[in-house]
N, CA, C and O atoms as a GROMACS GRO file, in nm:
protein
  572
    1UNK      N    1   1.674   6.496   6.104
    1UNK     CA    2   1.715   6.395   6.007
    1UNK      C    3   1.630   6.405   5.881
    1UNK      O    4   1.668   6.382   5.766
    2UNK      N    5   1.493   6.446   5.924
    2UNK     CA    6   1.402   6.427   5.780
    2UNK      C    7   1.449   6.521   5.660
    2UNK      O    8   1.466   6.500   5.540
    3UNK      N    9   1.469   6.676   5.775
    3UNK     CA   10   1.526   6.809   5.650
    3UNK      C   11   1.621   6.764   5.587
    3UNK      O   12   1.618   6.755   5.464
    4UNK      N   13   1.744   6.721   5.676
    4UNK     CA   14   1.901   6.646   5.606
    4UNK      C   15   1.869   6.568   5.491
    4UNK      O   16   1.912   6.587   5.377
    5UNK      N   17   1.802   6.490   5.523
    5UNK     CA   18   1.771   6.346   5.384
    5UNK      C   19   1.714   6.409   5.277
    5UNK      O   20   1.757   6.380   5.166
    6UNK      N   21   1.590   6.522   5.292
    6UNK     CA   22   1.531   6.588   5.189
    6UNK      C   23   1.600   6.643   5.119
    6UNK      O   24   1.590   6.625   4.998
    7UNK      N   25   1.730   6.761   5.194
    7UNK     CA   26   1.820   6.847   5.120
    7UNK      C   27   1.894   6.757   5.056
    7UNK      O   28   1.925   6.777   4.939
    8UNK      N   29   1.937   6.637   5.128
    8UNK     CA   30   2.053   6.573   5.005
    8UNK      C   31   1.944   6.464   4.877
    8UNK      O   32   1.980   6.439   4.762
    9UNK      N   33   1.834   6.426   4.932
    9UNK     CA   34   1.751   6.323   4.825
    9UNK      C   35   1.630   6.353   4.861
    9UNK      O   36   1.550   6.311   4.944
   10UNK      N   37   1.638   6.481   4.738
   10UNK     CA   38   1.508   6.601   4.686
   10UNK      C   39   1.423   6.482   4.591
   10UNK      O   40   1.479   6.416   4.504
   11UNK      N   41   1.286   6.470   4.625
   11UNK     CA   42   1.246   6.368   4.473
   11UNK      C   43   1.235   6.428   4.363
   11UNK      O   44   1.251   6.344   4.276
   12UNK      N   45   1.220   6.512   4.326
   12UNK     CA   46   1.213   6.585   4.217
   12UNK      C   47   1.326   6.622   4.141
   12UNK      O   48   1.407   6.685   4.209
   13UNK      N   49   1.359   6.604   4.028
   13UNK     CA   50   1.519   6.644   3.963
   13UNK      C   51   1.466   6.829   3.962
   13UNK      O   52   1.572   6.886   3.988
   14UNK      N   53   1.395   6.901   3.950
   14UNK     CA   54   1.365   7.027   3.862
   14UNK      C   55   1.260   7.064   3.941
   14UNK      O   56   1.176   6.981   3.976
   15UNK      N   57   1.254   7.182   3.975
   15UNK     CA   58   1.098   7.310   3.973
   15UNK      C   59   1.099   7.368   3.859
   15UNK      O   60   1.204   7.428   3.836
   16UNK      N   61   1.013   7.374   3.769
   16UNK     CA   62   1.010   7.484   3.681
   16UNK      C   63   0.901   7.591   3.730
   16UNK      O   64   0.808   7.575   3.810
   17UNK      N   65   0.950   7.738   3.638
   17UNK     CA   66   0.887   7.817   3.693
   17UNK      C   67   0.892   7.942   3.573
   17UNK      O   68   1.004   7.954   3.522
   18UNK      N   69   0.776   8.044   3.516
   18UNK     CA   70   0.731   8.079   3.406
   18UNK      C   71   0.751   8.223   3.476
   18UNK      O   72   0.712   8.273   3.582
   19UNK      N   73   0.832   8.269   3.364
   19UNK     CA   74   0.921   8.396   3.398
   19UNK      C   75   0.838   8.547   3.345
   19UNK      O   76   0.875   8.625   3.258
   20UNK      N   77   0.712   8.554   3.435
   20UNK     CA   78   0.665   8.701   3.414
   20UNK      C   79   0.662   8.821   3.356
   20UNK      O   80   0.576   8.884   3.294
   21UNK      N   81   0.809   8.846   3.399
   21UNK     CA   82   0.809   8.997   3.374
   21UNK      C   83   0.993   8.990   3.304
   21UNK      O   84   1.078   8.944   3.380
   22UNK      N   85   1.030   9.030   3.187
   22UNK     CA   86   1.166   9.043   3.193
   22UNK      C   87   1.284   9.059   3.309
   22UNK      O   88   1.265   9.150   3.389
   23UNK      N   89   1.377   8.996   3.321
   23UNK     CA   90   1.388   8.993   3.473
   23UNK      C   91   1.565   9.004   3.433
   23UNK      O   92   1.608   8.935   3.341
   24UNK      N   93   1.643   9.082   3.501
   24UNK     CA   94   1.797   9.004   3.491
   24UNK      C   95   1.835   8.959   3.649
   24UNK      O   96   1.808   9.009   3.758
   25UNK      N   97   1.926   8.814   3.599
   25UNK     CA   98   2.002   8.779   3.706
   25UNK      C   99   2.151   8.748   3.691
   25UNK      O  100   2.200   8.681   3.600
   26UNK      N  101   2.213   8.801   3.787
   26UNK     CA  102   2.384   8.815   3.763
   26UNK      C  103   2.431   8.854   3.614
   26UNK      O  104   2.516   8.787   3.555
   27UNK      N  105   2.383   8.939   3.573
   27UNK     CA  106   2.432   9.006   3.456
   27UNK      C  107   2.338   8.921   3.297
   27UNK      O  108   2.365   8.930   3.177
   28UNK      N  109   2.279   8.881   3.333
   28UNK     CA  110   2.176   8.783   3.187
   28UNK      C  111   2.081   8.810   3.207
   28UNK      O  112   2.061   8.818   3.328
   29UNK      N  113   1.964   8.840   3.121
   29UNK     CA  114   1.852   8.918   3.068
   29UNK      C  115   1.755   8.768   3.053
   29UNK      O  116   1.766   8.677   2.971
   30UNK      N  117   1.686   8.779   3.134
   30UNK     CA  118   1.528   8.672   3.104
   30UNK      C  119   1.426   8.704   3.070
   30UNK      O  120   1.357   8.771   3.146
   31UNK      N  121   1.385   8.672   2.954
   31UNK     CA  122   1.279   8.749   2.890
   31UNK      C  123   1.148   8.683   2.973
   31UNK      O  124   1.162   8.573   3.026
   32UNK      N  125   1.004   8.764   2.982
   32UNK     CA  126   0.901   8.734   3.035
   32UNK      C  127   0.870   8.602   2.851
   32UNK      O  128   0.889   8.608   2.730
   33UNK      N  129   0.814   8.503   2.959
   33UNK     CA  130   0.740   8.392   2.896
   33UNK      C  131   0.848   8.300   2.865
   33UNK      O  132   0.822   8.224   2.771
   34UNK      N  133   0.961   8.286   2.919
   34UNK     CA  134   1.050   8.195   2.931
   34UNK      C  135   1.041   8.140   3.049
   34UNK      O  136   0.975   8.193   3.139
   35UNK      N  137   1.129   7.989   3.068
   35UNK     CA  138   1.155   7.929   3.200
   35UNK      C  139   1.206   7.920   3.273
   35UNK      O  140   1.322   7.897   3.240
   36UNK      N  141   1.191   7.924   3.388
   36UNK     CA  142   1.294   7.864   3.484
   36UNK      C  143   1.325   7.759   3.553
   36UNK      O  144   1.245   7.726   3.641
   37UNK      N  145   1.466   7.667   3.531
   37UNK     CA  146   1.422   7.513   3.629
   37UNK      C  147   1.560   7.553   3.713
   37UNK      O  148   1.673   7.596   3.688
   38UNK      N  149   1.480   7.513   3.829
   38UNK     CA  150   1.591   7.492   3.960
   38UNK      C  151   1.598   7.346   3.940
   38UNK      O  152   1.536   7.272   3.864
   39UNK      N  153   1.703   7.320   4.041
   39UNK     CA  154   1.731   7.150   4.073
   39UNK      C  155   1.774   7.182   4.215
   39UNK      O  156   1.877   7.236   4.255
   40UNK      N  157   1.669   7.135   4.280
   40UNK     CA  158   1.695   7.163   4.410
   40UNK      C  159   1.815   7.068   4.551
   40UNK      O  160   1.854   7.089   4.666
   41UNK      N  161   1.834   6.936   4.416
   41UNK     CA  162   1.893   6.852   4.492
   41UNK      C  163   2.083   6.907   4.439
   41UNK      O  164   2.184   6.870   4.498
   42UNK      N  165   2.078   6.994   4.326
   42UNK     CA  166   2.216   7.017   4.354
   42UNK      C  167   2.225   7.188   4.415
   42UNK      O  168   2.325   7.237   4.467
   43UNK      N  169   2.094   7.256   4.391
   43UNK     CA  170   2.105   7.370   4.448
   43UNK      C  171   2.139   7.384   4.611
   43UNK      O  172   2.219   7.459   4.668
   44UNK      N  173   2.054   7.289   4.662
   44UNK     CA  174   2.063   7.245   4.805
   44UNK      C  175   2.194   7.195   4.891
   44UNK      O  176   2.208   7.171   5.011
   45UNK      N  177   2.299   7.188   4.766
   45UNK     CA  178   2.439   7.128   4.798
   45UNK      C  179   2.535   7.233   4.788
   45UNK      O  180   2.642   7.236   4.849
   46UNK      N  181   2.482   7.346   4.684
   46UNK     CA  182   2.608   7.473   4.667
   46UNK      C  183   2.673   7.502   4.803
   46UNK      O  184   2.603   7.501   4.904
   47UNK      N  185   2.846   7.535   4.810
   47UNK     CA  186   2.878   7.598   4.922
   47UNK      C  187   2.891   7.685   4.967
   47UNK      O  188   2.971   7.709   5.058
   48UNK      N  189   2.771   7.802   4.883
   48UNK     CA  190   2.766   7.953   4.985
   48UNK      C  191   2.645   7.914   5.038
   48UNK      O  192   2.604   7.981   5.133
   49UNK      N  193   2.551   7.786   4.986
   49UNK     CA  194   2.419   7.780   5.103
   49UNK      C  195   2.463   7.662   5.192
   49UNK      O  196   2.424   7.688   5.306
   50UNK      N  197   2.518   7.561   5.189
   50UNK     CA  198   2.502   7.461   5.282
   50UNK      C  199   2.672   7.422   5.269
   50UNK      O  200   2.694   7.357   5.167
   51UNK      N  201   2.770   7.444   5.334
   51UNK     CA  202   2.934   7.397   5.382
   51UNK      C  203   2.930   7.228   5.394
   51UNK      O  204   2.864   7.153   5.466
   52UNK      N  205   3.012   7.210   5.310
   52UNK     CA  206   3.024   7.047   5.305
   52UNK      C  207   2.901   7.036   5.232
   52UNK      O  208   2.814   7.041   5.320
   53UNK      N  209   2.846   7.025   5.124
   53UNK     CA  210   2.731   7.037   5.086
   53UNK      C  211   2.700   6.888   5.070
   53UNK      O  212   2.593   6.852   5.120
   54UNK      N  213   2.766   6.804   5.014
   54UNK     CA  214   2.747   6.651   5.003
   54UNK      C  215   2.762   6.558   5.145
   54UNK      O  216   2.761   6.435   5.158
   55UNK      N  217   2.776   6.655   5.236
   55UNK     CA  218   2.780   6.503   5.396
   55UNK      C  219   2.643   6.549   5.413
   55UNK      O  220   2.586   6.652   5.378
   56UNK      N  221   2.600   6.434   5.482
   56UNK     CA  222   2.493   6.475   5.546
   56UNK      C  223   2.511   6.470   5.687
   56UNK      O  224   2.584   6.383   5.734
   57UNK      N  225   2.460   6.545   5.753
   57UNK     CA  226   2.496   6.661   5.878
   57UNK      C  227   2.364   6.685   5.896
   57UNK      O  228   2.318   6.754   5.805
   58UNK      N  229   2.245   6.637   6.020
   58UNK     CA  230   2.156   6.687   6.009
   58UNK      C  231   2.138   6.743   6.147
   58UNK      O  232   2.028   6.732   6.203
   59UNK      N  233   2.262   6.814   6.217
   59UNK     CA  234   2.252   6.946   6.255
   59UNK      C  235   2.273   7.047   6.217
   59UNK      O  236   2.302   7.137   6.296
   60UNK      N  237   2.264   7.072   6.061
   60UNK     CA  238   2.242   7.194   6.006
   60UNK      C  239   2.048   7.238   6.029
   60UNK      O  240   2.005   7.348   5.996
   61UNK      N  241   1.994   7.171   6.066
   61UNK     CA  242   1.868   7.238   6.125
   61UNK      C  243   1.841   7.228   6.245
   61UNK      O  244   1.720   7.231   6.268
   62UNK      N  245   1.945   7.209   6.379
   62UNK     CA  246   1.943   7.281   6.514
   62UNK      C  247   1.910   7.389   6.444
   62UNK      O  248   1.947   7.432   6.334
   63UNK      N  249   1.782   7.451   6.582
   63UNK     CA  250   1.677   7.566   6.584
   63UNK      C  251   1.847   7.712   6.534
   63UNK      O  252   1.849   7.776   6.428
   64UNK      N  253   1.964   7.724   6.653
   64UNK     CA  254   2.013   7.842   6.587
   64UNK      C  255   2.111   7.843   6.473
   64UNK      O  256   2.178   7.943   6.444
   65UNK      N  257   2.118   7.716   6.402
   65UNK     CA  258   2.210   7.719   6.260
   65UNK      C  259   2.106   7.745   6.127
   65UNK      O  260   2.116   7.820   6.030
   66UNK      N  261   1.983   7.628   6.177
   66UNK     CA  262   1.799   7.693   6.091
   66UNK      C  263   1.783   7.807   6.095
   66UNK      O  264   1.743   7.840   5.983
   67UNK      N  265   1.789   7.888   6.156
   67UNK     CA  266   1.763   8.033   6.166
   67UNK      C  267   1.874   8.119   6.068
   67UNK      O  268   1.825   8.216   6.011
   68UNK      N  269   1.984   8.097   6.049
   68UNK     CA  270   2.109   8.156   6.000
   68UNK      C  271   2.088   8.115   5.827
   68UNK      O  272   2.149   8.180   5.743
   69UNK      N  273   2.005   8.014   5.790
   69UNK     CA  274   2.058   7.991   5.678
   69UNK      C  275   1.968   8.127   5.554
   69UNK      O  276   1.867   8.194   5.575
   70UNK      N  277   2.050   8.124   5.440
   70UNK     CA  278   1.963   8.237   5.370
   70UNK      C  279   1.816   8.152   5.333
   70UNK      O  280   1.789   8.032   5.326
   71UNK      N  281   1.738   8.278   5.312
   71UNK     CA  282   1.610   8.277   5.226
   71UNK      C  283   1.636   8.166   5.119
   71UNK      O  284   1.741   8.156   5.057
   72UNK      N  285   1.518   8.074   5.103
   72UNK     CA  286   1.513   7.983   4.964
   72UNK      C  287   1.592   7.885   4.958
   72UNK      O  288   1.562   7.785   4.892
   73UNK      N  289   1.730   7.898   5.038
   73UNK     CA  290   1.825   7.763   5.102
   73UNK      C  291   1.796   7.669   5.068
   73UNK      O  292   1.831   7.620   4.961
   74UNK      N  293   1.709   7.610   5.165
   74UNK     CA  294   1.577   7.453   5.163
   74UNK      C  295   1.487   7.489   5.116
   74UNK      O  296   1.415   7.584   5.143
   75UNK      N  297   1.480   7.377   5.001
   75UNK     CA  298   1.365   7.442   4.915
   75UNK      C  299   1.300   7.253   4.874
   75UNK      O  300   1.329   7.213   4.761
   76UNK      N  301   1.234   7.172   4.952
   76UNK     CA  302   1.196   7.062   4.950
   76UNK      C  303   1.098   7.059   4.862
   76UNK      O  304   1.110   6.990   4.762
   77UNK      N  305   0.971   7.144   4.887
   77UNK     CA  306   0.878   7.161   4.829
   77UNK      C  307   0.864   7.290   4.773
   77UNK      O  308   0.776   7.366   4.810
   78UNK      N  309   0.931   7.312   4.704
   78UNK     CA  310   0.967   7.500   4.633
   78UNK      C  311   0.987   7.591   4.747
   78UNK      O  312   1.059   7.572   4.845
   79UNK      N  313   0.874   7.747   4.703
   79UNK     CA  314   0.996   7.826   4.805
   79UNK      C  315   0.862   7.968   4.754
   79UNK      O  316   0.822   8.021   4.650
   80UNK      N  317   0.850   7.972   4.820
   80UNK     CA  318   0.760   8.134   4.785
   80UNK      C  319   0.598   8.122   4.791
   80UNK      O  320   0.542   8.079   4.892
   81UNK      N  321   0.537   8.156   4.695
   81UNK     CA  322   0.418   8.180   4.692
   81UNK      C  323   0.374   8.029   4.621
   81UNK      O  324   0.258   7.989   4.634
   82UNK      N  325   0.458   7.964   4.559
   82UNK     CA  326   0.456   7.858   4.480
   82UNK      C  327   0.467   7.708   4.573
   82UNK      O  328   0.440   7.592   4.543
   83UNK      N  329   0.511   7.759   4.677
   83UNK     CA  330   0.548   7.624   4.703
   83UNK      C  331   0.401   7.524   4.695
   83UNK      O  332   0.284   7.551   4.664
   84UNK      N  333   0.476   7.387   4.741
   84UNK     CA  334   0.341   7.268   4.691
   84UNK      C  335   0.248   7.330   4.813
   84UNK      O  336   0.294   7.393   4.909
   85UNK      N  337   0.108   7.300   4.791
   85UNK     CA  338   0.036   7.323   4.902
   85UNK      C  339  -0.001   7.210   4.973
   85UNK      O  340  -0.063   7.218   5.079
   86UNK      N  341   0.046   7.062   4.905
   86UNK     CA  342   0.032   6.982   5.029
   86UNK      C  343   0.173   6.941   5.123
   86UNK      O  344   0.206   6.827   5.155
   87UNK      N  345   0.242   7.067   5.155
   87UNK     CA  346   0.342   7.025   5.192
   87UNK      C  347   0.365   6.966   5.357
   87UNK      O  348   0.453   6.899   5.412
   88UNK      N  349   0.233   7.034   5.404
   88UNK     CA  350   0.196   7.019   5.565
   88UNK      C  351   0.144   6.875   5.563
   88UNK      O  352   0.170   6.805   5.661
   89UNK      N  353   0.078   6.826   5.466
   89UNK     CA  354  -0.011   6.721   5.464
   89UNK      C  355   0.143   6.598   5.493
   89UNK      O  356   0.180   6.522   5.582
   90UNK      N  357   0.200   6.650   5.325
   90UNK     CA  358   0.336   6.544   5.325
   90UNK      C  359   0.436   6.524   5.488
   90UNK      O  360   0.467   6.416   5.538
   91UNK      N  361   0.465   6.653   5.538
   91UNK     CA  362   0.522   6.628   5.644
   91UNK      C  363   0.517   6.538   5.754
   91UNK      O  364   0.597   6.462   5.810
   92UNK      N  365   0.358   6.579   5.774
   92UNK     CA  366   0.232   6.497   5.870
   92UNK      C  367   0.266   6.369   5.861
   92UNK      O  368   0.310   6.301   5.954
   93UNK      N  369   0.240   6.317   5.709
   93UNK     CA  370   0.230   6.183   5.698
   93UNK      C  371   0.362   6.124   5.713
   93UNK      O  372   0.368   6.015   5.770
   94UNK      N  373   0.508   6.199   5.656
   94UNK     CA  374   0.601   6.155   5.676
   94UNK      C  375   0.643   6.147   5.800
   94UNK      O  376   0.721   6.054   5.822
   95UNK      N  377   0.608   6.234   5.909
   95UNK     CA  378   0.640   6.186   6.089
   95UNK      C  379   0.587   6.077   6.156
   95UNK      O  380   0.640   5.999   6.235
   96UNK      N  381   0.440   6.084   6.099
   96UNK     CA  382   0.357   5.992   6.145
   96UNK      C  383   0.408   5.844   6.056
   96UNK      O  384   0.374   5.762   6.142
   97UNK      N  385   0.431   5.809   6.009
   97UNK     CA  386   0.454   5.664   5.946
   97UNK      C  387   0.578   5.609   5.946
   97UNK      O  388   0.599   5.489   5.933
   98UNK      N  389   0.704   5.738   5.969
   98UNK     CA  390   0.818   5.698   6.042
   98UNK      C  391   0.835   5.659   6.172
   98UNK      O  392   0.903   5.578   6.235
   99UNK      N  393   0.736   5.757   6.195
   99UNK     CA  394   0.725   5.764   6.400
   99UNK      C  395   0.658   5.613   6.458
   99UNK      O  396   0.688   5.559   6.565
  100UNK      N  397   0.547   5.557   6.342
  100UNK     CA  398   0.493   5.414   6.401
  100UNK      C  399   0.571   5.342   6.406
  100UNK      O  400   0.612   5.288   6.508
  101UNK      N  401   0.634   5.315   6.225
  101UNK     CA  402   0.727   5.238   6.199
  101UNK      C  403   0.898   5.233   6.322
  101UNK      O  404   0.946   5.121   6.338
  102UNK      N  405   0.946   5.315   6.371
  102UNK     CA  406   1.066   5.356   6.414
  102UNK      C  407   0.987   5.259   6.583
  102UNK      O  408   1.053   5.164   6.626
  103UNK      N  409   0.880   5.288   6.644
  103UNK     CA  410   0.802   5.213   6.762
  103UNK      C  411   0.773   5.084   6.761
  103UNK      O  412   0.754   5.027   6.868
  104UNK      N  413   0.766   5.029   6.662
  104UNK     CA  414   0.685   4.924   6.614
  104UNK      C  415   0.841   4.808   6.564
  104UNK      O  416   0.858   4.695   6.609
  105UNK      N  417   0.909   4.860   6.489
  105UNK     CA  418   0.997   4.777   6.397
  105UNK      C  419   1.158   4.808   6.458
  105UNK      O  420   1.176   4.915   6.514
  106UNK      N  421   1.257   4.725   6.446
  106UNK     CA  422   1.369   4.765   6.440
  106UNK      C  423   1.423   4.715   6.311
  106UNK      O  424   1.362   4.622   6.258
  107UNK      N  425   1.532   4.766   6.249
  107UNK     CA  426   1.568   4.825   6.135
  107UNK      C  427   1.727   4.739   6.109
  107UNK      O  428   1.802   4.704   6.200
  108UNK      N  429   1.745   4.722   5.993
  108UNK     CA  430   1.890   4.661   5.975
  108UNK      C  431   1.913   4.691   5.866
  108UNK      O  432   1.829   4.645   5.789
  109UNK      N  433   2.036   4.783   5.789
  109UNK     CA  434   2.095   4.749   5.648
  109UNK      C  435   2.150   4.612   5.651
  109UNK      O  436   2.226   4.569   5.737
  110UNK      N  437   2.104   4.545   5.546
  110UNK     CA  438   2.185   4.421   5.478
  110UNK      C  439   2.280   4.446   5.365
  110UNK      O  440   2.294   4.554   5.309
  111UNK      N  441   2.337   4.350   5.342
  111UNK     CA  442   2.394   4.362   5.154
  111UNK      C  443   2.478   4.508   5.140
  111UNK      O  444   2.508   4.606   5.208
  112UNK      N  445   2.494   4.450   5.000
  112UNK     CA  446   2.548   4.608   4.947
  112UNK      C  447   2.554   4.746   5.023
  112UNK      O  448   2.638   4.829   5.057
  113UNK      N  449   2.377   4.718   5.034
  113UNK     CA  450   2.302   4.862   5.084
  113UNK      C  451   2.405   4.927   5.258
  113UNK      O  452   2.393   5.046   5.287
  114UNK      N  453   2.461   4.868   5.316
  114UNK     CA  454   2.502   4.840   5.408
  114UNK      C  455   2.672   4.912   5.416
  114UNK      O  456   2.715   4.966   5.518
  115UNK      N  457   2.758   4.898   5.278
  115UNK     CA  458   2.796   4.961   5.253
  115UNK      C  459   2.815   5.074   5.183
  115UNK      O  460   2.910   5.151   5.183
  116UNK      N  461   2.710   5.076   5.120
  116UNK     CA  462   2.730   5.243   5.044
  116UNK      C  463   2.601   5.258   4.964
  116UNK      O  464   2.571   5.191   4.866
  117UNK      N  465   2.516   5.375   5.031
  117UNK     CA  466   2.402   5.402   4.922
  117UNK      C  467   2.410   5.434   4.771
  117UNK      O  468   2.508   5.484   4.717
  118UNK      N  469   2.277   5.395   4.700
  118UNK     CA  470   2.310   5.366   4.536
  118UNK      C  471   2.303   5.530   4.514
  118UNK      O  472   2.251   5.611   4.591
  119UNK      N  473   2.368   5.555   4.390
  119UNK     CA  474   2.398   5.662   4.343
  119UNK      C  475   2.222   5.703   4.292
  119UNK      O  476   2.128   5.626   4.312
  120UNK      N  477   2.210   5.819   4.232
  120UNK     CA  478   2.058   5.906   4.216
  120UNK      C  479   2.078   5.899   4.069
  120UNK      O  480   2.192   5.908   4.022
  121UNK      N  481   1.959   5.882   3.982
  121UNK     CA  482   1.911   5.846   3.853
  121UNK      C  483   1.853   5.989   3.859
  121UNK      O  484   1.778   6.001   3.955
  122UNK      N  485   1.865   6.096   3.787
  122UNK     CA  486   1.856   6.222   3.808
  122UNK      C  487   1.796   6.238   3.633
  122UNK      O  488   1.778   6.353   3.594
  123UNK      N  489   1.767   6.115   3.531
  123UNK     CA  490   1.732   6.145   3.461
  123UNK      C  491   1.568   6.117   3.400
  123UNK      O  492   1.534   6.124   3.282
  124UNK      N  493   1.472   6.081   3.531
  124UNK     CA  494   1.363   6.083   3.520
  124UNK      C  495   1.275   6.183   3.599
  124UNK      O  496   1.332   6.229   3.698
  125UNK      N  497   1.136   6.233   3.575
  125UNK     CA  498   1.121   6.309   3.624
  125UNK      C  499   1.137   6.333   3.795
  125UNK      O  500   1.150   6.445   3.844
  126UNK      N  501   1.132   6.159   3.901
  126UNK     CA  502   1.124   6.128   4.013
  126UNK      C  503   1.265   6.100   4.034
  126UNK      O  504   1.309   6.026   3.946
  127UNK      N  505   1.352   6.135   4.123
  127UNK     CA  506   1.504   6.075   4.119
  127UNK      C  507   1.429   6.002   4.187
  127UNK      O  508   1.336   6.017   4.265
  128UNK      N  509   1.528   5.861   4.114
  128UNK     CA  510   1.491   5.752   4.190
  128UNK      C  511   1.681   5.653   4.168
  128UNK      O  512   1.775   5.674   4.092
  129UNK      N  513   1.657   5.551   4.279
  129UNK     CA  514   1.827   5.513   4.237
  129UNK      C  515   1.852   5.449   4.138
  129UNK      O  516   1.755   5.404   4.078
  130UNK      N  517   2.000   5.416   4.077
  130UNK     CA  518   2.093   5.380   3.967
  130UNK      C  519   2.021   5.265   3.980
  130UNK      O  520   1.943   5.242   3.887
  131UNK      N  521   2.029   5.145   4.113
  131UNK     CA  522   2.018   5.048   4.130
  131UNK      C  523   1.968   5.009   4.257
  131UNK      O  524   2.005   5.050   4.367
  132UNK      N  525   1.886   4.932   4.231
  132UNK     CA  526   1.804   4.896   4.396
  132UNK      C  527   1.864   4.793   4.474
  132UNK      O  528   1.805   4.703   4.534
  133UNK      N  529   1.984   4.815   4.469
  133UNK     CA  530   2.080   4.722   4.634
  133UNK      C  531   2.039   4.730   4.726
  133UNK      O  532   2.055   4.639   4.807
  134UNK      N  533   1.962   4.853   4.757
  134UNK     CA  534   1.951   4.836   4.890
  134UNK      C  535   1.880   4.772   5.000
  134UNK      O  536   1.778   4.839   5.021
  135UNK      N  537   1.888   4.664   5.087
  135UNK     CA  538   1.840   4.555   5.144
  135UNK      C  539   1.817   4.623   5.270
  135UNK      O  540   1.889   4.713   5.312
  136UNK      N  541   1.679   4.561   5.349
  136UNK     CA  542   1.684   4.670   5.503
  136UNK      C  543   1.585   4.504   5.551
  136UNK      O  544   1.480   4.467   5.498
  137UNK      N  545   1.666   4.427   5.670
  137UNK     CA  546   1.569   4.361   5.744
  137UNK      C  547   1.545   4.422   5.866
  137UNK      O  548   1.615   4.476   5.951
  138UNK      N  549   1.365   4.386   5.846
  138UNK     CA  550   1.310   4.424   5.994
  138UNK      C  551   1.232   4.357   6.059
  138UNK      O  552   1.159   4.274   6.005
  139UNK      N  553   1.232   4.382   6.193
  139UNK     CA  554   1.178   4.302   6.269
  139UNK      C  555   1.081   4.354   6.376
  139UNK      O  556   1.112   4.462   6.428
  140UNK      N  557   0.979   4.301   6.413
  140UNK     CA  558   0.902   4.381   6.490
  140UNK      C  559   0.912   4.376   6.638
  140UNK      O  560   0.951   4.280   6.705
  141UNK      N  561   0.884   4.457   6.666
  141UNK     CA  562   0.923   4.482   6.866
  141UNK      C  563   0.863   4.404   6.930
  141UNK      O  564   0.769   4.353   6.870
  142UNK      N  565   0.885   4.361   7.063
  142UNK     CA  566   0.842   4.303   7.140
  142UNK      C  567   0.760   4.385   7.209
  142UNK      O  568   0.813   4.490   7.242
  143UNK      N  569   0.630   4.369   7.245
  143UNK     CA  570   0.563   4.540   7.343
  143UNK      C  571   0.575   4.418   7.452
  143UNK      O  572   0.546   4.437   7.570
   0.00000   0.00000   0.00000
């Protein structure tokens, strides 16, 4: 579920990335000391890397469909020599604080949020949503 949510709500609108050496791709010439920006939240949706690219389906990372997908596919935290280096750290913390929370709390959409998540504000550097509808009551477990 965590990969699924990342591939469809990447925080980042853009990677940029500083183009070395003159380079061509699919027939266009990139000169060295120019840029490059991916957007990983619509790259992550194309349909020669991910089919149905807008559902979210998060058995597209069962261990033998994960294995099948191309190189650079999922690209959460970039992709190569570049990627973030606290990406182990982020993971960590993201299992661990879901994993208390998910033990600890049970969970409810309210409101709006309940029917349909807010659309992505894709024009700051953090996507963050159109509008904050979304309502979640929780309640804590009984041990």
């Amino acid at each position: 579920v965590l990969f699924e949510t990342l591939r469809l709500h990447h925080p980042f609108f853009q990677l940029s990335r500083a183009v070395k050496h003159d380079s061509t791709f699919q027939g266009t010439v990139i000169p060295a000391g120019h840029y490059i920006n991916v957007a990983p939240s619509a790259a992550m949706r194309l349909p020669e890397l991910f089919e149905d690219g807008d559902v979210f389906d998060p058995s597209r990372f069962e261990p033998e469909k994960k294995a099948k997908l191309k190189p650079y596919a999922f690209i959460p935290f970039g992709g190569g020599l570049h990627q973030c280096s606290g990406r182990k750290f982020a993971w960590n913390s993201l299992k661990t604080s879901l994993s208390w929370l998910l033990r600890n709390y049970d969970f409810e959409l309210i409101g709006k949020g309940n029917e349909e998540m807010p659309k992505e504000d894709f024009t700051t550097m953090v996507v963050a949503p159109t509008s904050a509808h979304v309502q979640v009551k929780y309640k804590r477990k009984r041990k």
